[in-house]
C-alpha positions as CSV (number, residue, x, y, z in Angstrom):
1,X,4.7,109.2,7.5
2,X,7.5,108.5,5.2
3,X,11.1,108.2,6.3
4,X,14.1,110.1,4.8
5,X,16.2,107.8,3.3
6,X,19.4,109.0,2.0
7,X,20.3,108.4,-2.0
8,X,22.9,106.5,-0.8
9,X,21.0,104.5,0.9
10,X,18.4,103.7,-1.9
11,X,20.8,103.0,-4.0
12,X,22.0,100.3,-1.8
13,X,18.9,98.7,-1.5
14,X,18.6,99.0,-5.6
15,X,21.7,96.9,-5.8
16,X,20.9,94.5,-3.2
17,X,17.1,94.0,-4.7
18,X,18.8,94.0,-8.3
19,X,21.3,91.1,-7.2
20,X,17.9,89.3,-5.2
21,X,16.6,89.0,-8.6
22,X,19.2,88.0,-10.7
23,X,19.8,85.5,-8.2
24,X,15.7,84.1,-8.4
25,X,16.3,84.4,-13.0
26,X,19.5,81.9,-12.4
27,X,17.3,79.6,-9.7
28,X,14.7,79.6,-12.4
29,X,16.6,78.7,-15.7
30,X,18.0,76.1,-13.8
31,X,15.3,74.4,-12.4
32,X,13.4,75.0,-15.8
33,X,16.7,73.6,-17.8
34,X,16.2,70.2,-15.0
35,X,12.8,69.6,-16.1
36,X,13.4,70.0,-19.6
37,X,15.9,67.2,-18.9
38,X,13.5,64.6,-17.2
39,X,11.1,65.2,-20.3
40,X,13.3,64.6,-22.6
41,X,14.8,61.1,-20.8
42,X,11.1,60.3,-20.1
43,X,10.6,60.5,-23.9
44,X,13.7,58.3,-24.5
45,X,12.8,55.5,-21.9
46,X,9.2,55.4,-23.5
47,X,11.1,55.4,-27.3
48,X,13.2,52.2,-26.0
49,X,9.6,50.5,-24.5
50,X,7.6,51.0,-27.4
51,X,10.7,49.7,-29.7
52,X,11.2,46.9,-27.2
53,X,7.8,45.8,-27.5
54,X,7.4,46.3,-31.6
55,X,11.0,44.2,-31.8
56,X,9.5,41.2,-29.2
57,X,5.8,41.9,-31.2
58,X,6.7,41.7,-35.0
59,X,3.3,43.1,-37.3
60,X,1.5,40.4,-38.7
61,X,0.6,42.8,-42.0
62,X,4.5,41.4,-43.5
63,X,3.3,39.7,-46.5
């Protein structure tokens, strides 16, 4: 059977459940905004190996 729960009372739990999620949005942009950041310096440490090896391998095809 359902309980009687006061307005007041819901509307406590509404702010407490709407604070709960804003809480879990932040947690998410920030660990989304962290592995963004990895990628990208992933992608830059593989930029400098390729150039390092094109810069110790010249092309042969300079004529």
């Amino acid at each position: 059977m359902a309980e009687n729960i006061s307005k007041e009372a819901l509307m406590m739990r509404a702010k407490q459940l709407d604070r709960y999620c804003e809480l879990l949005i932040e947690q998410y942009d920030n660990w989304a905004a962290s592995l963004q950041h990895e990628e990208q310096h992933k992608e830059a440490n593989w930029k400098q190996k390729i150039l390092g090896w094109m810069r110790r391998n010249p092309s042969n095809d300079k004529k």
